[in-house]
C-alpha positions as CSV (number, residue, x, y, z in Angstrom):
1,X,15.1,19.9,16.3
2,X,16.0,16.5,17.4
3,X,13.8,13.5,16.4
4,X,12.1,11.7,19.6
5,X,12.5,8.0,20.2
6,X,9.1,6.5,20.1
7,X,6.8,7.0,22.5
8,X,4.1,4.9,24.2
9,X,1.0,4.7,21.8
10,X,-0.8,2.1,23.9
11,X,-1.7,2.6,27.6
12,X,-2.0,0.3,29.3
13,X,0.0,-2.0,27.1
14,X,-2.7,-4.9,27.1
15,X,-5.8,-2.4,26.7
16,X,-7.1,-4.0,23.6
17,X,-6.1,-7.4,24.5
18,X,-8.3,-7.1,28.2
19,X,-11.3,-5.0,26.7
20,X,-12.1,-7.8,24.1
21,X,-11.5,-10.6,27.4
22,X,-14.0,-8.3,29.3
23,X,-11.2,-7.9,32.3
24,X,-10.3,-3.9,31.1
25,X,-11.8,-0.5,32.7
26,X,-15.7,0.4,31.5
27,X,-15.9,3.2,29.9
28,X,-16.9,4.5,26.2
29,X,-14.6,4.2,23.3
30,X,-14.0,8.0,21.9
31,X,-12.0,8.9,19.0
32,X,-10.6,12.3,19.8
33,X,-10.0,14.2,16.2
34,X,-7.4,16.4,17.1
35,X,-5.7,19.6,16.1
36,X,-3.1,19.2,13.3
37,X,-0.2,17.5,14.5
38,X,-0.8,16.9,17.6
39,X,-1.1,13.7,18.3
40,X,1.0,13.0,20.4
41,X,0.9,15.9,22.6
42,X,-2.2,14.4,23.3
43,X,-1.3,11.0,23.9
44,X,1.7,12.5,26.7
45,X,-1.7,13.8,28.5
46,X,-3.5,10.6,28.3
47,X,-0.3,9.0,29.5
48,X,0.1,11.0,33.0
49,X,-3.2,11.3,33.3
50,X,-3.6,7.6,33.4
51,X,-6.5,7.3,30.6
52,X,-6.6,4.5,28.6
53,X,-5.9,5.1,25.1
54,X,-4.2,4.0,21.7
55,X,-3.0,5.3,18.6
56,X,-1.5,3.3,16.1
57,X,1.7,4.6,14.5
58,X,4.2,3.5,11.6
59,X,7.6,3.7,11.3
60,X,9.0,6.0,8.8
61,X,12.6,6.0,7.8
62,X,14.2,8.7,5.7
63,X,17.7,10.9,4.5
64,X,18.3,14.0,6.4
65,X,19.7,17.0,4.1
66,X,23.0,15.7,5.8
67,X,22.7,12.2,4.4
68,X,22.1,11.0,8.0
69,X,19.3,8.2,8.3
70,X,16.1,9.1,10.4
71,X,13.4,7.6,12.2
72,X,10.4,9.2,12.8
73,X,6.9,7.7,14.0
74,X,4.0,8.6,12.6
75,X,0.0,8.2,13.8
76,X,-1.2,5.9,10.6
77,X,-4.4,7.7,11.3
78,X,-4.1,11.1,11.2
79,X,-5.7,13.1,14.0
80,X,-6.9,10.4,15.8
81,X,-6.4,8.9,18.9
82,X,-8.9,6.3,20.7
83,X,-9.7,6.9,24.2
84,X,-11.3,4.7,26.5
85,X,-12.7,6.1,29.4
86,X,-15.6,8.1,31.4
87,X,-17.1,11.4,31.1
88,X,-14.6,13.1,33.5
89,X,-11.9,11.5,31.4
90,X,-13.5,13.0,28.0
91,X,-13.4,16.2,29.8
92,X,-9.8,15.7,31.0
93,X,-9.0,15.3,26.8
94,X,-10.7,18.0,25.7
95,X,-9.2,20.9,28.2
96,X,-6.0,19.6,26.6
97,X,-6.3,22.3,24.1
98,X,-5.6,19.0,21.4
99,X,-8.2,18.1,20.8
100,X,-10.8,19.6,17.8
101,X,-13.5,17.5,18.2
102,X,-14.6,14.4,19.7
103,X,-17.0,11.3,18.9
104,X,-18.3,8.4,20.4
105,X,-18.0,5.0,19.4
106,X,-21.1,3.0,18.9
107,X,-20.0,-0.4,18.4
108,X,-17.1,-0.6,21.4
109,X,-16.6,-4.0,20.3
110,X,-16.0,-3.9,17.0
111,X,-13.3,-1.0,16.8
112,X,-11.6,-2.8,19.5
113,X,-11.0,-5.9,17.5
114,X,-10.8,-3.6,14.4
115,X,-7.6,-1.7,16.0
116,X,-6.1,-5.2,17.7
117,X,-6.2,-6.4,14.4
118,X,-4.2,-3.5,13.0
119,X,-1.6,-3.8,16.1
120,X,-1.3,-7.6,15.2
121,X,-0.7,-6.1,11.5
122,X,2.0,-3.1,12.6
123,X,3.9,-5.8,14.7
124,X,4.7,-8.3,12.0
125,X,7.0,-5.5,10.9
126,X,5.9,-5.3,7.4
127,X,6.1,-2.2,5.2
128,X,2.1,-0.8,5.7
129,X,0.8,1.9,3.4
130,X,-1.9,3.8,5.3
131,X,-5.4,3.3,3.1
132,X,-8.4,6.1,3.4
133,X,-12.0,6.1,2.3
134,X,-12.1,2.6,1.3
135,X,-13.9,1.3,-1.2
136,X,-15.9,-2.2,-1.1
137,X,-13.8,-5.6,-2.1
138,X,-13.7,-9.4,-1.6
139,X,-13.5,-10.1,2.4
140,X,-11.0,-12.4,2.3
141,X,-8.9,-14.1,5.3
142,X,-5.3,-14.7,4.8
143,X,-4.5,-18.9,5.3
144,X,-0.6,-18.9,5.0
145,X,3.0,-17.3,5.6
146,X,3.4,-14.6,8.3
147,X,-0.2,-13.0,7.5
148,X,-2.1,-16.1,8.7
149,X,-5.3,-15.3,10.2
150,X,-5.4,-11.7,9.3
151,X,-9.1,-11.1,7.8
152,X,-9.8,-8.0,5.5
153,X,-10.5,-6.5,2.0
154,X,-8.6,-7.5,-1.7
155,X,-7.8,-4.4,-2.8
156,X,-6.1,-4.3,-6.4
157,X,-3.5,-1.5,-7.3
158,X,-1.0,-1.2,-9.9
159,X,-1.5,-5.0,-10.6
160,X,-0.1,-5.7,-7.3
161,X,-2.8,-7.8,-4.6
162,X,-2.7,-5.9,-1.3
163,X,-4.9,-6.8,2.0
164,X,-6.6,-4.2,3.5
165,X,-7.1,-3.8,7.2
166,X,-9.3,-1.5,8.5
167,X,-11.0,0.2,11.2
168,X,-14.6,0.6,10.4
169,X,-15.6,3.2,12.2
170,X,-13.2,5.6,10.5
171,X,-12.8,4.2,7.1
172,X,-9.8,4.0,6.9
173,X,-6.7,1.4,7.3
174,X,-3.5,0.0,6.6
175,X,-2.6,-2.4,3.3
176,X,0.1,-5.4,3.2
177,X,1.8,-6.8,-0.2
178,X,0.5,-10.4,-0.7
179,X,0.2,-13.5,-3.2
180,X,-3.0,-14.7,-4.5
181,X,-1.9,-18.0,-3.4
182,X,-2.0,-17.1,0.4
183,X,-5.9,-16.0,0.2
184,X,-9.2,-17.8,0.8
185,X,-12.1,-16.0,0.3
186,X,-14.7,-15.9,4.1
């Protein structure tokens, strides 16, 4: 089976950027758990169907048994994609046959900024490890290099500093390699 070249994970491309402006669609945040794998599936729905959504995905690179180089993309957050949208729309999602289950988002605001911030953190390029079920750390914001401005948790492992970014709602997030040097404590 050939591997896919990435897909759109975002629709519309500056959803997160005009919800936190105010300027975006009204509508509740969702976060459709789907069926295993698919993902994406889903998101090719949202896509035609013209719902706002996003799912973050990571890059991962590996051998084929053929010693060919690969590129695959994968969600960071597994089984979930974040919907934006009305009733009709949730409906729309759910008759996809994708989706297991589906929950509303309380605090709109708050995964919004949560899941910008992890954009922001995928787009610097830098090798993310997905984190789950965090557990409580220093809130720290980063002051210097290419992390600047990030804000999230000191997480300690394998005496290595990382900076976990994370979406709330979920528990869950992404972690970044840094110095000790490059944090101040919020």
């Amino acid at each position: 089976m050939p591997i896919l070249k990435q897909e759109p994970n975002l629709h519309p491309a500056t959803l997160l950027a005009d919800y936190l402006a105010g300027t975006s669609e009204t509508g509740l945040w969702w976060a459709m758990y789907t069926r295993s794998r698919r993902e994406k599936q889903l998101m090719r729905h949202l896509l035609a169907s013209e719902i706002p959504f996003y799912c973050p995905l990571l890059s991962r690179r590996y051998r084929s048994p053929a010693g060919r180089v690969r590129e695959s993309f994968q969600p960071l957050f597994s089984n979930y994609v974040f919907m934006l949208g009305n009733a009709d729309q949730r409906v729309s999602a759910l008759t996809t046959n994708c989706v297991s289950r589906c929950v509303e988002v309380s605090d709109g605001d708050r995964l919004a900024r949560d899941l910008e911030q992890i954009q922001r953190l995928i787009g610097t390029g830098a090798a993310l490890t997905p984190e789950a079920r965090l557990l409580a750390g220093d809130p720290v914001r980063v002051k210097t290099g290419m992390f600047a401005g990030f804000e999230g948790l000191i997480v300690r492992r394998e005496n290595e500093t990382r900076l976990l970014v994370s979406v709330n709602f979920m528990e869950q997030g992404a972690s970044v390699l840094l110095d000790d040097c490059q944090l101040e404590k919020r």
